[in-house]
Structure formats: C-alpha cells, structure tokens
C-alpha positions as CSV (number, residue, x, y, z in Angstrom):
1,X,-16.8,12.7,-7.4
2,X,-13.6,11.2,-5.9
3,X,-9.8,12.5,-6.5
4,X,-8.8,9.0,-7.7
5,X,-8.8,8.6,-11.7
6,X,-9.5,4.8,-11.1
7,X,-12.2,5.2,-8.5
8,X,-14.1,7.9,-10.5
9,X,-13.6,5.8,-13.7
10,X,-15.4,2.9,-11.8
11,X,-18.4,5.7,-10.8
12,X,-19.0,6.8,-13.9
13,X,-19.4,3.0,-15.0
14,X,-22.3,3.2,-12.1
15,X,-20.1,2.1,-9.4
16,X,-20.8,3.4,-6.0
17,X,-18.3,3.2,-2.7
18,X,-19.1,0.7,-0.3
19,X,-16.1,1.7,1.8
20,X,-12.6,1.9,2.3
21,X,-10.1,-0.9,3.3
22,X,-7.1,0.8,5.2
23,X,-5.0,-2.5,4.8
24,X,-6.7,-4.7,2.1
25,X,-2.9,-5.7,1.0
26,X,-0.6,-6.5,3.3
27,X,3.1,-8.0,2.3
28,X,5.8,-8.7,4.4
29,X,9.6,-9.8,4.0
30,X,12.6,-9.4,5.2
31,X,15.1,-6.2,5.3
32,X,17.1,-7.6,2.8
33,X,14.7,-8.7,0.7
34,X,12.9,-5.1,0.8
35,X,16.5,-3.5,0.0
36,X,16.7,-5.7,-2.9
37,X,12.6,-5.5,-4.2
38,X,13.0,-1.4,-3.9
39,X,16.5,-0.6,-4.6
40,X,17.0,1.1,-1.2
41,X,18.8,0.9,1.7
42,X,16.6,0.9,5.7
43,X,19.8,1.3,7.6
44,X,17.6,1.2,10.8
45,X,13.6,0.7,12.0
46,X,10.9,3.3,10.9
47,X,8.6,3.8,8.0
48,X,9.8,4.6,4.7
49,X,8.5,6.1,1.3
50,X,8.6,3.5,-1.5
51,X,8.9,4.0,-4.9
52,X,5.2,3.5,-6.6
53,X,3.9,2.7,-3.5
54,X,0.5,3.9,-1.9
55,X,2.2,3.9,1.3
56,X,4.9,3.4,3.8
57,X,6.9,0.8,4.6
58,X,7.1,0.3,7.8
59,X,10.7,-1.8,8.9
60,X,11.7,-3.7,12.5
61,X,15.4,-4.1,12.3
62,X,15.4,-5.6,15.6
63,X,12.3,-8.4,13.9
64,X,14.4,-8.4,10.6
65,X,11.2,-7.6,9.2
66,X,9.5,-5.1,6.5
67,X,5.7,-4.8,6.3
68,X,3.8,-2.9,3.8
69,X,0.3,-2.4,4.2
70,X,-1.7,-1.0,1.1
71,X,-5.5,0.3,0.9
72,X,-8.5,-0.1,-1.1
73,X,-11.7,1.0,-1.6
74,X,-14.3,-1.2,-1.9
75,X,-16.4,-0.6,-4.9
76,X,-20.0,-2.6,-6.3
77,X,-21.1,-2.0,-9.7
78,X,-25.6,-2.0,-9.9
C-alpha cells in the first residue's frame, strides 16, 4: 500500500499504479513573478523550498527565470 493518502485512496477504489511521472507539471515564470506568486524572496540562482509545493523551485537569475517541475503518478481504475 503506498505512503500517499490520495494514491492509496485511488487503490482501494481498485486503482493500480501504472507508473510515475517525475515532471508531469511543469510551470515556469519569471523571478519576479515567482517572488510575488510565493511570497519569497530568490536573491540569487539555485533551487528553493516552496510553500505547498511537491518540490523545488529551481531559479536562473542570470535567464530571469523560475521553473518548477511537479510529479505524478500515473494511476488506471479496472
């Protein structure tokens, strides 16, 4: 049975795991526009903790750029 309270909500429904998507969402912006969407300041390039996110952020202050990828697992109901 999986950690996840979603994915294991999905197997008892009779659900099983196809597999996982390491970067099913990806979303990109700006630094600016990530300091004002999270609240925080990326005062230079590396990857950050967001709040409520699944994982980092990862920021290019030379590319002006945030990029925040986000995983999934694919699931398929029988």
């Amino acid at each position: 049975m999986a950690l996840d309270p979603w994915i294991r909500t999905h197997q008892r429904l009779g659900a099983k795991i196809l597999s996982a998507a390491p970067a099913s969402q990806t979303m990109t912006g700006t630094v600016a526009e990530w300091e004002r969407w999270t609240g925080l300041a990326f005062p230079e390039s590396g990857d950050y903790v967001i709040p409520d996110g699944l994982s980092l952020l990862r920021i290019n202050r030379s590319a002006d750029e945030g990029v925040y990828q986000e995983p999934n697992v694919w699931m398929q109901h029988v």
